[in-house]
C-alpha positions as CSV (number, residue, x, y, z in Angstrom):
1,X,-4.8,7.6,19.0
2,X,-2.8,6.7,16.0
3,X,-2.2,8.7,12.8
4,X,-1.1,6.4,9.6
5,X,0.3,8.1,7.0
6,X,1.4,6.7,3.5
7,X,2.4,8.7,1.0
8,X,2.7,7.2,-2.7
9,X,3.9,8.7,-5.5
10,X,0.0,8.8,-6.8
11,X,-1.9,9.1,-4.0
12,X,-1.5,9.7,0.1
13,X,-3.8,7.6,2.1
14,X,-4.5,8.7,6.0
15,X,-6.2,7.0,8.5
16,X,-6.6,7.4,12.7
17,X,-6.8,4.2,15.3
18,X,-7.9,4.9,18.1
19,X,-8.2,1.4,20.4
20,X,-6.9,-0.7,17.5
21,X,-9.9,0.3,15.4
22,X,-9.5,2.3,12.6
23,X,-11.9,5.6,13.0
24,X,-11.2,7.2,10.0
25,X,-9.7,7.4,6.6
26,X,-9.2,9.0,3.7
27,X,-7.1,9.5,0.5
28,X,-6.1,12.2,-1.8
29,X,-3.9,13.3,-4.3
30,X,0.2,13.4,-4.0
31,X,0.6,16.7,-5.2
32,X,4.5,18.2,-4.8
33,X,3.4,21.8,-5.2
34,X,1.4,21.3,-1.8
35,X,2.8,23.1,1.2
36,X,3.2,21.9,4.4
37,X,0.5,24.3,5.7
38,X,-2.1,23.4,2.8
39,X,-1.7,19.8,3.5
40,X,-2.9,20.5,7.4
41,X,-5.9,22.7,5.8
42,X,-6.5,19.7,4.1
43,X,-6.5,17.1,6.6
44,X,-8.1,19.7,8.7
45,X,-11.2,19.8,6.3
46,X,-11.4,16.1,5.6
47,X,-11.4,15.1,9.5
48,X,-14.7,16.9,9.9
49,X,-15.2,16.4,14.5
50,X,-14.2,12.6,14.0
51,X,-11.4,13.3,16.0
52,X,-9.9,16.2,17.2
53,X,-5.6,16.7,16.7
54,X,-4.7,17.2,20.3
55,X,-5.7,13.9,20.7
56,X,-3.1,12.2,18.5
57,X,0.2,11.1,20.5
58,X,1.7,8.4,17.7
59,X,2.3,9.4,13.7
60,X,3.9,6.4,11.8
61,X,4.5,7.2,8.1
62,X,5.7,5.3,5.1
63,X,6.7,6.9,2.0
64,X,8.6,6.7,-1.3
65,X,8.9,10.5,-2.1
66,X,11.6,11.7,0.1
67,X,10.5,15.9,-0.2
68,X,7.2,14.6,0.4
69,X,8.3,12.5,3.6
70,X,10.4,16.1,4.8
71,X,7.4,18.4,4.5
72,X,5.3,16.4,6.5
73,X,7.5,15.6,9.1
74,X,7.6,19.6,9.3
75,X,3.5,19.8,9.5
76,X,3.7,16.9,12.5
77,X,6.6,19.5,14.7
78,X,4.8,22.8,13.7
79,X,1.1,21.3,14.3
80,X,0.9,18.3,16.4
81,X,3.9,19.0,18.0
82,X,4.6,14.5,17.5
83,X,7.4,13.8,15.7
84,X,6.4,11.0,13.2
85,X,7.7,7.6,13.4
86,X,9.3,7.0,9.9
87,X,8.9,3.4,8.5
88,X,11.8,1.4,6.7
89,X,14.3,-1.4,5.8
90,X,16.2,-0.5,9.3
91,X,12.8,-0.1,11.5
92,X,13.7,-2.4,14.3
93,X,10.1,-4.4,14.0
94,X,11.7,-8.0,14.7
95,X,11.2,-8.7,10.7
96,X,14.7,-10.4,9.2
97,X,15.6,-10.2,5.6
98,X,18.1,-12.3,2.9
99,X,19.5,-9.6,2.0
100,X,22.4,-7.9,4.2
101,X,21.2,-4.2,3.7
102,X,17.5,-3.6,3.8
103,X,17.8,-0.2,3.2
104,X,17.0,-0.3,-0.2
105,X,13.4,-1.8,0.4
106,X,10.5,1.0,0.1
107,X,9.2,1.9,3.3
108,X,5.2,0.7,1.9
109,X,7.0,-2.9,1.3
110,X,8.1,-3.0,4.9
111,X,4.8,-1.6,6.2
112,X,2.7,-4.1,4.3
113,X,5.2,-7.4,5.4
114,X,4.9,-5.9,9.1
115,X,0.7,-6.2,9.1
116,X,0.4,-9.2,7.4
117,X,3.1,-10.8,9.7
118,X,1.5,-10.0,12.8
119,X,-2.3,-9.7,11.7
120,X,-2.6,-13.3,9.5
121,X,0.2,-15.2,11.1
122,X,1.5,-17.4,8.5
123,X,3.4,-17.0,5.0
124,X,1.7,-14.3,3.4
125,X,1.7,-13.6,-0.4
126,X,1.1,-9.4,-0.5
127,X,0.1,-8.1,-3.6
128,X,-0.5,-4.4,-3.9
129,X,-1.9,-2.8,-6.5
130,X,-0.2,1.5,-6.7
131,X,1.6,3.6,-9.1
132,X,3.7,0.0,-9.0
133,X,1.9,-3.1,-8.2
134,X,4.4,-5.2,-6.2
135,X,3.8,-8.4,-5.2
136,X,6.1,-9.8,-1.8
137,X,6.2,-13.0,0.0
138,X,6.6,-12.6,4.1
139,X,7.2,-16.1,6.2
140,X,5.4,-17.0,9.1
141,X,8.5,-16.3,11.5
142,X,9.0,-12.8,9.7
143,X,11.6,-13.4,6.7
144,X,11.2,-10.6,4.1
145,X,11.8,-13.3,1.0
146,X,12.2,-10.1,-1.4
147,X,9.4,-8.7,-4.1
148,X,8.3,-8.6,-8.0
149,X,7.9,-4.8,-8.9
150,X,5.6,-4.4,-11.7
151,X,4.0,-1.1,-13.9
152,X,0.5,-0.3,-12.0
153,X,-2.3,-0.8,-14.0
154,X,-3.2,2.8,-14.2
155,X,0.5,3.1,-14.8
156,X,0.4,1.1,-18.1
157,X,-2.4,1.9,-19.2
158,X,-1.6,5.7,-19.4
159,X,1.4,5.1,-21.1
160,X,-0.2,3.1,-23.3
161,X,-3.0,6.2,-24.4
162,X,-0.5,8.2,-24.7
163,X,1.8,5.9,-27.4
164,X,-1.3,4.5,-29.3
165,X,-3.2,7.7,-31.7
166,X,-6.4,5.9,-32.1
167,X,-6.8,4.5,-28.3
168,X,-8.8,7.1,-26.4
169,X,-8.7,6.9,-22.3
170,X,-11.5,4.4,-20.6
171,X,-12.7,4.1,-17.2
172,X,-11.6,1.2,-15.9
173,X,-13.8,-1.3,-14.4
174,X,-14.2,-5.4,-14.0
175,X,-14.5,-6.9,-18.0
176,X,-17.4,-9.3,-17.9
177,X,-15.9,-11.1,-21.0
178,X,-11.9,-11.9,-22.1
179,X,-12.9,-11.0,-25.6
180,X,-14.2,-8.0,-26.6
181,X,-16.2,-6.9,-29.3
182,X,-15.4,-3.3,-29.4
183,X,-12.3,-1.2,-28.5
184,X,-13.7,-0.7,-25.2
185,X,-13.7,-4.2,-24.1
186,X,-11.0,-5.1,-25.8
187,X,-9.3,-2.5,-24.0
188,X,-10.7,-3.4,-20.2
189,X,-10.0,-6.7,-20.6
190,X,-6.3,-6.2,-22.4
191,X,-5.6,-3.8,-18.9
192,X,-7.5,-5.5,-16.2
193,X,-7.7,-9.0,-17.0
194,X,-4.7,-9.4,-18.5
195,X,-2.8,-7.6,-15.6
196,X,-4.9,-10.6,-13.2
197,X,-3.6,-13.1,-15.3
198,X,0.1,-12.0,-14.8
199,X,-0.7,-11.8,-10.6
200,X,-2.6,-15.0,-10.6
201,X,0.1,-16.9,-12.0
202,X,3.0,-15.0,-10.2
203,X,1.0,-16.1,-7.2
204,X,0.4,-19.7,-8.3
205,X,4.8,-19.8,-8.9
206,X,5.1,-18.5,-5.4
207,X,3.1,-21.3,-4.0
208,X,5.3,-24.2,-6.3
209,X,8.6,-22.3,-5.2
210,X,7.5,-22.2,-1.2
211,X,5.6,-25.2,-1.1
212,X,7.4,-26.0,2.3
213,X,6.0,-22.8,3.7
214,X,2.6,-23.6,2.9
215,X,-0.3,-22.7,4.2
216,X,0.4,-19.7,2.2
217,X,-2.5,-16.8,2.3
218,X,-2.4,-14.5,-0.6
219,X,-3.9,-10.9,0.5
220,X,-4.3,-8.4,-2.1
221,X,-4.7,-4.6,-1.1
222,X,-4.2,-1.2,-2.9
223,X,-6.5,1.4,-3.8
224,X,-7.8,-0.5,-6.9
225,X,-7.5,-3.8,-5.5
226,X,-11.6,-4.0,-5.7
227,X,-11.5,-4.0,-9.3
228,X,-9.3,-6.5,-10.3
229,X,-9.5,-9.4,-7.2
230,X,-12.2,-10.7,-8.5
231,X,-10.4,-12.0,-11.6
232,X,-7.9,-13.2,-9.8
233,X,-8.5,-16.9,-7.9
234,X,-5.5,-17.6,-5.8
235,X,-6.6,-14.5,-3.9
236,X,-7.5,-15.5,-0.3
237,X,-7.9,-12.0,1.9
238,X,-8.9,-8.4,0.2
239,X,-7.8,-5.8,3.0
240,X,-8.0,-2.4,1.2
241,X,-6.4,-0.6,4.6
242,X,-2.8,-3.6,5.7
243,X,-0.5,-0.5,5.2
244,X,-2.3,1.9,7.5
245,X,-2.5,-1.5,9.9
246,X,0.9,-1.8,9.4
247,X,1.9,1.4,10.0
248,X,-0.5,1.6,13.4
249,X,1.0,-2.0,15.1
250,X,4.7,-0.5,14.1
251,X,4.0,3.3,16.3
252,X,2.8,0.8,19.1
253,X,5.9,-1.3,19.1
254,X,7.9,1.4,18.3
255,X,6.6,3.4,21.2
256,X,6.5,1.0,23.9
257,X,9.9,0.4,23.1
258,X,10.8,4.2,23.5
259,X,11.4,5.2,19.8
């Protein structure tokens, strides 16, 4: 079995393979004041007798907090006695880059170019939509082309509450209309649509700029991918779980290789 790990700077997301398949999944809160031991109480309670730890020989994680990435590389050694695969720029996974020094690339970049490589097999367009949605373009024979880093939606919409007195906080879901009538809808359609508009046509640029690269596949994932695909055309694959893919072919190269 395979743990996945990916830690965000919103949310962590966890899931187990076991034959290729994932089992189970599930996703909670990054919270910093966490320790170590209350993050295995919490996995603990989550897993309900899905699977049982003894049974897990390969972690992979990919994360963008470092203290975060630290204190569960601790929990692995002290509880599963596996020490985690850690995901990055320098990962030899057999992707190639245009720029000299990967390093700089966040490890959920890297994951997500590493499962669409090897699960669609062609250029892939990956948008994902997190605290940041980024948006990357991965060639069929593994060139990491570089990425567009954008506010999340639930990013810029906070920071938007926050500056505007008379703008309450809305739950955000799919606007049926581009105008809207009240604040509301206004609002939803402002946040989501608007923020579908900016992907579709990123997307669409891609396309013009790569055309030699075609066929390109666009695959949108992220926790609230759901919500805003459906505005958004030049989407060709939703798959909500390509980092936790990612992260489960990367601990079986890794570990057939002897990493």
């Amino acid at each position: 079995m395979t743990l996945a790990v990916d830690i965000g700077n919103t949310n962590i997301v966890c899931g187990v393979y076991q034959n290729d398949v994932l089992i189970w999944h599930s996703r909670f809160k990054t919270d910093r004041n966490r320790t170590s031991d209350e993050y295995f109480s919490l996995l603990s309670s989550l897993k309900s007798n899905v699977f049982s730890f003894d049974q897990i020989n390969r972690i992979a994680i990919a994360s963008v907090v470092p203290d975060m990435t630290r204190m569960w590389q601790h929990m692995f050694e002290k509880y599963f006695e596996v020490k985690a695969i850690e995901i990055n720029g320098y990962s030899p996974l057999g992707l190639t880059f245009v720029t000299d020094d990967p390093g700089f690339i966040g490890a959920d970049l890297i994951t997500n170019a590493y499962a669409a490589w090897q699960k669609y097999k062609t250029t892939c367009i990956i948008v994902d939509f997190g605290t940041a949605t980024t948006i990357q373009l991965v060639t069929a024979d593994g060139k990491f082309m570089g990425a567009i880093i954008a506010p999340g939606i639930k990013t810029g919409s906070a920071e938007l509450f926050d500056k505007a007195a008379l703008l309450s906080e809305i739950e955000l879901t799919t606007p049926k209309h581009t105008l809207g009538t009240n604040t509301n809808d206004a609002l939803l359609s402002g946040i989501i649509k608007g923020h579908a508009l900016m992907i579709d046509n990123f997307i669409r640029h891609l396309n013009m700029e790569y055309v030699s690269d075609t066929p390109i596949k666009a695959i949108a994932t992220g926790g609230i991918a759901d919500l805003i695909v459906p505005l958004i055309p030049t989407i060709d694959i939703l798959n909500k779980t390509l980092t936790l893919d990612g992260l489960h072919l990367a601990a079986l190269l890794l570990t057939n290789r002897g990493y």
